[in-house]
Biopython code that builds the backbone (N, CA, C, O; Angstrom):
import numpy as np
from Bio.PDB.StructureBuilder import StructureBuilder

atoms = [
    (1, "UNK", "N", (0.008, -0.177, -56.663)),
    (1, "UNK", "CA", (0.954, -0.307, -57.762)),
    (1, "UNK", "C", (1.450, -1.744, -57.906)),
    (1, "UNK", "O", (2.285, -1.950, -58.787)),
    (2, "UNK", "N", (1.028, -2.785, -57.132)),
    (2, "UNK", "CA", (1.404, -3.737, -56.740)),
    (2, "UNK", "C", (0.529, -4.824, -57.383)),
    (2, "UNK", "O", (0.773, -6.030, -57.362)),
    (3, "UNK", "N", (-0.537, -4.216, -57.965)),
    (3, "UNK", "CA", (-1.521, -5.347, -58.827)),
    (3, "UNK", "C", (-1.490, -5.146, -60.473)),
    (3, "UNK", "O", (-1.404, -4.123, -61.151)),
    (4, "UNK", "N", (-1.579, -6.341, -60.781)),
    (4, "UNK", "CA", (-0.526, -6.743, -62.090)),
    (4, "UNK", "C", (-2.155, -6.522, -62.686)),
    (4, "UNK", "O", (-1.963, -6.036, -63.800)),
    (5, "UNK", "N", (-3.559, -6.635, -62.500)),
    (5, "UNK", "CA", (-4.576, -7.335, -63.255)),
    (5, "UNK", "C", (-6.065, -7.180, -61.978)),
    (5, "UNK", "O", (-6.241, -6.832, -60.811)),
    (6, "UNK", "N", (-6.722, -7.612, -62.956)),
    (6, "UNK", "CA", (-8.381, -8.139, -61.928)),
    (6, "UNK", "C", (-8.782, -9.504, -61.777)),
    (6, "UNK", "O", (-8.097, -10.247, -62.480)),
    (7, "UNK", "N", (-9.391, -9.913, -61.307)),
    (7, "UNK", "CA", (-9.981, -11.419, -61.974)),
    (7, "UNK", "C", (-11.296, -11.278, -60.651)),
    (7, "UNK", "O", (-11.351, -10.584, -59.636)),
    (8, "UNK", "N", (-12.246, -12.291, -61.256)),
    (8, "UNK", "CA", (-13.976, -12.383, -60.244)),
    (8, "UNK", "C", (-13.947, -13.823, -60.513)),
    (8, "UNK", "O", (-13.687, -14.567, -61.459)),
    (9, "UNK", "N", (-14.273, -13.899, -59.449)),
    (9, "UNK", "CA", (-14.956, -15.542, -59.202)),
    (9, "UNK", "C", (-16.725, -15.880, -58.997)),
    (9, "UNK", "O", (-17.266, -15.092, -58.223)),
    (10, "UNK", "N", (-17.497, -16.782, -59.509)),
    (10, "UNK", "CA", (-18.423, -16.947, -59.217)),
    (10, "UNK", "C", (-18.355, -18.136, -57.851)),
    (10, "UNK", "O", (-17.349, -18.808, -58.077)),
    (11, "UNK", "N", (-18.681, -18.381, -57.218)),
    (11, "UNK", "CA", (-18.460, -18.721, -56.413)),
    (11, "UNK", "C", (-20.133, -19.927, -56.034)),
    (11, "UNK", "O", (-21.261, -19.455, -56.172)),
    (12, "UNK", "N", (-19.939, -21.204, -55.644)),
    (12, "UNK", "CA", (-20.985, -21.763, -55.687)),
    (12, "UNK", "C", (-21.114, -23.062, -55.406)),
    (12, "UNK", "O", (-20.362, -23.712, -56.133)),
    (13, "UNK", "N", (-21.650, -23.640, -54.774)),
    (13, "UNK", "CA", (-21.498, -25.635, -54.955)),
    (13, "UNK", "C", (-21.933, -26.078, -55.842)),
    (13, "UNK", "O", (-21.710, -27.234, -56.201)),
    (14, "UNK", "N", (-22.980, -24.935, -56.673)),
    (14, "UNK", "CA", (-23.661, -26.260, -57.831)),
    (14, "UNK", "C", (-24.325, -25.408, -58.588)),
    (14, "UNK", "O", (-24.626, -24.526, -57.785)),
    (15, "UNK", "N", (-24.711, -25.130, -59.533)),
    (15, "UNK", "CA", (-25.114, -23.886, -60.555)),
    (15, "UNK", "C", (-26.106, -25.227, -61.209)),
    (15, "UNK", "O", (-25.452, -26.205, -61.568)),
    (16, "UNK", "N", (-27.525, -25.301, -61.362)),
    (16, "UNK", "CA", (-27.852, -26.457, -61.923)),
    (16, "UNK", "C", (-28.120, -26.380, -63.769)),
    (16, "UNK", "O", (-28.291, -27.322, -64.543)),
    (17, "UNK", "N", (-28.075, -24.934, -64.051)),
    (17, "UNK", "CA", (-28.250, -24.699, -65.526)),
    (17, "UNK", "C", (-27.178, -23.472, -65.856)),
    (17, "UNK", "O", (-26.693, -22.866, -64.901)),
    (18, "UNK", "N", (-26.803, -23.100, -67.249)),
    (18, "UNK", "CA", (-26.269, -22.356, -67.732)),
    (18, "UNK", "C", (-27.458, -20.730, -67.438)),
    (18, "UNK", "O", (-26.992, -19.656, -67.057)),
    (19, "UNK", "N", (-28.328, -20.861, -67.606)),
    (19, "UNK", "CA", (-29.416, -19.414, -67.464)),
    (19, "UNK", "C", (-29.212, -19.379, -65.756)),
    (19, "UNK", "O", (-29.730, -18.351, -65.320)),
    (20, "UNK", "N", (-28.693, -20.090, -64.836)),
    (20, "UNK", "CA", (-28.933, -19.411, -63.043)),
    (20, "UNK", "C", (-26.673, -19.445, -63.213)),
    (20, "UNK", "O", (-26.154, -19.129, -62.143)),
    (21, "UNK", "N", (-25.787, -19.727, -64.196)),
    (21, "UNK", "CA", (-24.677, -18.953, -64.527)),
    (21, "UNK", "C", (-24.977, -17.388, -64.675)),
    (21, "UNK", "O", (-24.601, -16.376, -64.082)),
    (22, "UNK", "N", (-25.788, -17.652, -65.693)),
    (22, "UNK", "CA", (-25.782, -16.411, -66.623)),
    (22, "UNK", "C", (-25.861, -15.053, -65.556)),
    (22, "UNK", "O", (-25.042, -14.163, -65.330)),
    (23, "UNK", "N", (-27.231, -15.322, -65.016)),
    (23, "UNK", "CA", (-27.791, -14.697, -63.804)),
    (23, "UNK", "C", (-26.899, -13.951, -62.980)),
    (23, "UNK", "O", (-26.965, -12.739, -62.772)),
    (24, "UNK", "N", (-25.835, -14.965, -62.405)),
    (24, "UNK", "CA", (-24.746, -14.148, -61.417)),
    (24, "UNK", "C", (-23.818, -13.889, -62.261)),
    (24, "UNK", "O", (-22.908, -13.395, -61.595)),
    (25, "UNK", "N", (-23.520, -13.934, -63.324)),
    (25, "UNK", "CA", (-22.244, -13.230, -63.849)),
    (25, "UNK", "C", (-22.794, -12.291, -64.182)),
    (25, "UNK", "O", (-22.178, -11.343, -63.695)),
    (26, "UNK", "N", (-24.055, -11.765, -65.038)),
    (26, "UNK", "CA", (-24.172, -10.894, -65.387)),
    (26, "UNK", "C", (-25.327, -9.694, -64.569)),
    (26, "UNK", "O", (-26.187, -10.015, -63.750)),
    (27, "UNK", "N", (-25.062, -8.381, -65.030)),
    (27, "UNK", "CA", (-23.915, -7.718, -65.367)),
    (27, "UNK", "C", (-22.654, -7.463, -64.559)),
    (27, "UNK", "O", (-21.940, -6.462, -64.628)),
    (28, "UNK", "N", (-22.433, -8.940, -63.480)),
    (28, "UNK", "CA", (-20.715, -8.391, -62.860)),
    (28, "UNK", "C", (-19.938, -8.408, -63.832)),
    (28, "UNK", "O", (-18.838, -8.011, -63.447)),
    (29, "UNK", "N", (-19.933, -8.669, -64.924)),
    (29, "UNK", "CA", (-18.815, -9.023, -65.509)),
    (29, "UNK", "C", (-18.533, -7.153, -66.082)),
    (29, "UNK", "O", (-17.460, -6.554, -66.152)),
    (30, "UNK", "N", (-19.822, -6.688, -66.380)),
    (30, "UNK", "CA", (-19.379, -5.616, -67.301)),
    (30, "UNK", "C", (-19.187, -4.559, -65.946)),
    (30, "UNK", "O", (-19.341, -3.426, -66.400)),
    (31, "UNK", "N", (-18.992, -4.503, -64.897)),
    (31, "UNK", "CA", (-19.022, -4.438, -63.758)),
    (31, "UNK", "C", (-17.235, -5.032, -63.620)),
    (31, "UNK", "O", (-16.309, -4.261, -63.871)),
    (32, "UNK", "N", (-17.098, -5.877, -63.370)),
    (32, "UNK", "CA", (-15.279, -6.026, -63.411)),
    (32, "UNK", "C", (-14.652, -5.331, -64.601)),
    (32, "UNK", "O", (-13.522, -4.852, -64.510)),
    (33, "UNK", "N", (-15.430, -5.262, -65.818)),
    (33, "UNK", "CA", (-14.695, -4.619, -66.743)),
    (33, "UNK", "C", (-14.471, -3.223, -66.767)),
    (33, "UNK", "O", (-13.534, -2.674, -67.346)),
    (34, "UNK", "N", (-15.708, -2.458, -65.867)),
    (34, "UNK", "CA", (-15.327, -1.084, -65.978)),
    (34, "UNK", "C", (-14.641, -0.563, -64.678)),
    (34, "UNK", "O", (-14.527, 0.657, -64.558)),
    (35, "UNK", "N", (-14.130, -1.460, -63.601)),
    (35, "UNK", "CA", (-13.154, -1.797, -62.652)),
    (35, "UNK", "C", (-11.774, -1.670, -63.253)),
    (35, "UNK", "O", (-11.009, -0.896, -62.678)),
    (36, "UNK", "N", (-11.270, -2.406, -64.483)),
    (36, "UNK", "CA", (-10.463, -2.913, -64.813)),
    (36, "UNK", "C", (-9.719, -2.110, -65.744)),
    (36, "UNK", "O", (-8.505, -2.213, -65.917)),
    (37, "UNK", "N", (-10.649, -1.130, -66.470)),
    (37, "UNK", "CA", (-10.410, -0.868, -67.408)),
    (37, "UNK", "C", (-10.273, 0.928, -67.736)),
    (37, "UNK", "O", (-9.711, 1.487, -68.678)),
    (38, "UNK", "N", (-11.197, 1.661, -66.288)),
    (38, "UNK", "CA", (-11.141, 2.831, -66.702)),
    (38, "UNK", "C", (-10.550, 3.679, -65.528)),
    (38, "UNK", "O", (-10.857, 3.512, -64.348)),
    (39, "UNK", "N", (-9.800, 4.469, -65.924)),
    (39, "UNK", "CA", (-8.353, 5.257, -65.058)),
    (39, "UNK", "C", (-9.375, 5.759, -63.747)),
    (39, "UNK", "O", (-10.456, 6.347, -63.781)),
    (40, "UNK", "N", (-8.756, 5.387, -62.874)),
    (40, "UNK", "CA", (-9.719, 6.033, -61.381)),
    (40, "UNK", "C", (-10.281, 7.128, -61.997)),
    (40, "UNK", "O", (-11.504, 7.211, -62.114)),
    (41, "UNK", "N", (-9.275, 8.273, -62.546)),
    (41, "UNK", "CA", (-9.751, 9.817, -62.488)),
    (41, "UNK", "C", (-11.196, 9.734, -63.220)),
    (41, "UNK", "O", (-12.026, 10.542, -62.805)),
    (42, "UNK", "N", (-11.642, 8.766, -64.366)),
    (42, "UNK", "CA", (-12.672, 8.715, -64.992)),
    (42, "UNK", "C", (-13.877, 7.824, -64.422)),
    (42, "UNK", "O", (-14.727, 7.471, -65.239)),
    (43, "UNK", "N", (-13.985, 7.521, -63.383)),
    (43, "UNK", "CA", (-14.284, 6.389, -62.779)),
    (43, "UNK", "C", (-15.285, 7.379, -62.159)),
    (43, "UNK", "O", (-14.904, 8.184, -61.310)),
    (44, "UNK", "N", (-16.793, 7.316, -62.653)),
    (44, "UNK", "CA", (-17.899, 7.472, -62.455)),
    (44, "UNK", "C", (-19.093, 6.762, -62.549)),
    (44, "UNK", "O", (-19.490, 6.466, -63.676)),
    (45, "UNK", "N", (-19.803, 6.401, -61.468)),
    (45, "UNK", "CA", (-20.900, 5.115, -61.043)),
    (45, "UNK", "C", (-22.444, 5.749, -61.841)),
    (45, "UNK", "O", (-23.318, 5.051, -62.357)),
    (46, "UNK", "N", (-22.416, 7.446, -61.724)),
    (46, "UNK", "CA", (-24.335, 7.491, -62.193)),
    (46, "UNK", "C", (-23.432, 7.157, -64.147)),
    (46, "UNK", "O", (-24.010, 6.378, -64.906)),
    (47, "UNK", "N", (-22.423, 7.689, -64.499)),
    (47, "UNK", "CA", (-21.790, 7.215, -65.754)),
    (47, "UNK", "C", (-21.969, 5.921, -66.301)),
    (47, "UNK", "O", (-22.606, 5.669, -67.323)),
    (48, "UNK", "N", (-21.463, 5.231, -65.679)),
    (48, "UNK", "CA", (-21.527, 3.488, -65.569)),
    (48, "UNK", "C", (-23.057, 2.876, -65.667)),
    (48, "UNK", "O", (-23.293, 1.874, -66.343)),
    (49, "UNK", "N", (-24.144, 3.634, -64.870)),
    (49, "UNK", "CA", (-25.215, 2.827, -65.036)),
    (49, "UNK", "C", (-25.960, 3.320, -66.475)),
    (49, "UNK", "O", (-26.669, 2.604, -67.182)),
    (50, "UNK", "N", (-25.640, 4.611, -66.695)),
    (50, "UNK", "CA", (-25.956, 4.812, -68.290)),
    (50, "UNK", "C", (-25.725, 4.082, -69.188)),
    (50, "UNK", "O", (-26.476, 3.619, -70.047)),
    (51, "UNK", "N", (-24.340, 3.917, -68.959)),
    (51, "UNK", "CA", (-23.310, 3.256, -70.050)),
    (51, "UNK", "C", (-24.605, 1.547, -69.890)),
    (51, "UNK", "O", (-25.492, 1.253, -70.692)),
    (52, "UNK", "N", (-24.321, 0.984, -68.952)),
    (52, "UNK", "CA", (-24.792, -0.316, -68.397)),
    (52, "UNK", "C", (-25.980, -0.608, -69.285)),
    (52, "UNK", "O", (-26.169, -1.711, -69.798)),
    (53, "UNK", "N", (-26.954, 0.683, -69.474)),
    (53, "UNK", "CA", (-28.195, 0.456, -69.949)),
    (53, "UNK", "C", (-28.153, -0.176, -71.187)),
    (53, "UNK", "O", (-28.956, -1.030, -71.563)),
    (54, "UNK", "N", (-27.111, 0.295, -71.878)),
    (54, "UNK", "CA", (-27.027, 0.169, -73.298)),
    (54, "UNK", "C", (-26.242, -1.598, -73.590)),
    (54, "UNK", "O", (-26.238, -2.208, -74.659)),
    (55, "UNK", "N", (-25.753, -1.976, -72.494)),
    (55, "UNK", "CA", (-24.780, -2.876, -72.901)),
    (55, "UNK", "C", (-26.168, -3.981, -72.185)),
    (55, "UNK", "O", (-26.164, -5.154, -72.559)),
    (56, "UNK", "N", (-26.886, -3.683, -71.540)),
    (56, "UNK", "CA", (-28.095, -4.627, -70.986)),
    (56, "UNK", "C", (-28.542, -4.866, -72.542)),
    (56, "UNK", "O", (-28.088, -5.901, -73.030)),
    (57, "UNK", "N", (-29.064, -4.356, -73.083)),
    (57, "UNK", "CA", (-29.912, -4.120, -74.459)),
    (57, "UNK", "C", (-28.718, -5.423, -75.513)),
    (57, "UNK", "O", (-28.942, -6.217, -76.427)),
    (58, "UNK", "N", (-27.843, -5.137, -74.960)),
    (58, "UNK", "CA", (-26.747, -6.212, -75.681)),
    (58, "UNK", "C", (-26.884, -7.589, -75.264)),
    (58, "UNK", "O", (-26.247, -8.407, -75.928)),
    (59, "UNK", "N", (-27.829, -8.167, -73.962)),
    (59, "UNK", "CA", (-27.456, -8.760, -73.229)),
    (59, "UNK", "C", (-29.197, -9.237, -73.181)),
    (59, "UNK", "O", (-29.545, -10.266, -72.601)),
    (60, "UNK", "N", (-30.037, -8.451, -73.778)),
    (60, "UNK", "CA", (-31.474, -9.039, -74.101)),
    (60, "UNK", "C", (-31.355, -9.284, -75.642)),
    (60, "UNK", "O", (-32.208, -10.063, -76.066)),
    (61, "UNK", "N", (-30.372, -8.726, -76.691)),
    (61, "UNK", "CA", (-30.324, -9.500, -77.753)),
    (61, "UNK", "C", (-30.072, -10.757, -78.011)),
    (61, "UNK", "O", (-30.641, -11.358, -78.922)),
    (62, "UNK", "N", (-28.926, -11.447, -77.003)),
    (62, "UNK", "CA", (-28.323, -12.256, -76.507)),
    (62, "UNK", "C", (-29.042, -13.253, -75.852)),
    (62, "UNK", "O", (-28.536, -14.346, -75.596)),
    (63, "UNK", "N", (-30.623, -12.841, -75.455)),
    (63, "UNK", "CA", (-31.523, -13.581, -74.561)),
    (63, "UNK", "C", (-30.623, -13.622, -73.483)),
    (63, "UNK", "O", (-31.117, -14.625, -72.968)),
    (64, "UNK", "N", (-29.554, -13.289, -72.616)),
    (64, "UNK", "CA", (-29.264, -13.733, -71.635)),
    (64, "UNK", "C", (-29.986, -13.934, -70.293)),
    (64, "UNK", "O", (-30.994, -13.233, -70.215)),
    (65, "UNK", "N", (-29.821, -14.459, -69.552)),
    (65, "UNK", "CA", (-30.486, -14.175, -68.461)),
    (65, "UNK", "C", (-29.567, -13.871, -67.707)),
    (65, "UNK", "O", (-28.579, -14.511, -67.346)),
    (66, "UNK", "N", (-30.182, -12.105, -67.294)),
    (66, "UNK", "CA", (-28.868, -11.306, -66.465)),
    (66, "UNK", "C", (-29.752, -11.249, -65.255)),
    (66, "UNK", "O", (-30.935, -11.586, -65.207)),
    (67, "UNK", "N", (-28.963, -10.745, -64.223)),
    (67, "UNK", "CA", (-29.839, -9.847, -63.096)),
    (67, "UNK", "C", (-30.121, -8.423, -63.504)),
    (67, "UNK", "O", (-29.444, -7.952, -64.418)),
    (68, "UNK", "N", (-31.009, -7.718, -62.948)),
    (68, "UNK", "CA", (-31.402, -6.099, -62.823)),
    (68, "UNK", "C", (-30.918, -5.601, -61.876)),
    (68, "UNK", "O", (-31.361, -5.560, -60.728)),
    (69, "UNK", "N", (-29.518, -4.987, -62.492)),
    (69, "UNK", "CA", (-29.274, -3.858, -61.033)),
    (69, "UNK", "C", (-30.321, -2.839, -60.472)),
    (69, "UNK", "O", (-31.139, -2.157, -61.090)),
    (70, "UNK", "N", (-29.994, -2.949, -58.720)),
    (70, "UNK", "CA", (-30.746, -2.164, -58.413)),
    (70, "UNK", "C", (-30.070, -0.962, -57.717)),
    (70, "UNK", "O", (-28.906, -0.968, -57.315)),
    (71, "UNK", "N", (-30.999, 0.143, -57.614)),
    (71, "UNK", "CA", (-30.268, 1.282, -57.171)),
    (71, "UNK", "C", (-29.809, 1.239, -55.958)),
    (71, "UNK", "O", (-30.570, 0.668, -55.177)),
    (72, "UNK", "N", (-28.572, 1.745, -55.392)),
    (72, "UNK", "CA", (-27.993, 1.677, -53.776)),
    (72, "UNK", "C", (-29.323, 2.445, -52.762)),
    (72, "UNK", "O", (-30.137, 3.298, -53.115)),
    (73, "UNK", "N", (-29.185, 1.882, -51.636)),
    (73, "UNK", "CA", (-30.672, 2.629, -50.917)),
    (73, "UNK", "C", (-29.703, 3.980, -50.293)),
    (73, "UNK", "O", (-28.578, 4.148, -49.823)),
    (74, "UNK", "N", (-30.840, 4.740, -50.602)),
    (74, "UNK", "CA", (-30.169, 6.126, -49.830)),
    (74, "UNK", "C", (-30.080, 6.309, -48.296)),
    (74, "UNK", "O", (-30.692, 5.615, -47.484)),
    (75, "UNK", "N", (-29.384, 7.157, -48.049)),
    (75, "UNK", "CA", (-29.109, 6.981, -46.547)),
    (75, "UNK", "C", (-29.659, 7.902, -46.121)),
    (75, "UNK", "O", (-29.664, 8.112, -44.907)),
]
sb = StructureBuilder()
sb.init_structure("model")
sb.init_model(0)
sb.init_chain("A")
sb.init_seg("    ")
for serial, (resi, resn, name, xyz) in enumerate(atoms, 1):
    if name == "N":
        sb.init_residue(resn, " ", resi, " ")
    sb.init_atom(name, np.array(xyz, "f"), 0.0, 1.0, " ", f" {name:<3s}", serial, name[0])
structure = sb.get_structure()
């Protein structure tokens, strides 16, 4: 009850282009946003990577250069 907000840092000594930015922010960012934004009780991960698919498709219109999440390894 004690946190006002979110915030992410990229973290790095030297990023030499905007496309190896792009790379590590994305998709954390849409990744902090659904952190940030949706009430624990609704807070579902196989949800999120659905959702994710569609906002990737946003993010190859964009040409970005994102990373490809990959699936958690099973135990």
């Amino acid at each position: 009850k004690q946190i006002l907000g979110t915030q992410a840092q990229l973290w790095s000594e030297y990023f030499k282009d905007m496309k190896k930015v792009e790379y590590m922010a994305f998709p954390r960012i849409a990744a902090l946003a659904e952190v940030a934004w949706t009430p624990l009780a609704n807070k579902n991960y196989d949800d999120f990577l659905i959702r994710l698919d569609g906002v990737m498709k946003h993010y190859d219109g964009a040409h970005l250069n994102y990373s490809k999440p990959t699936p958690p390894a099973k135990r």
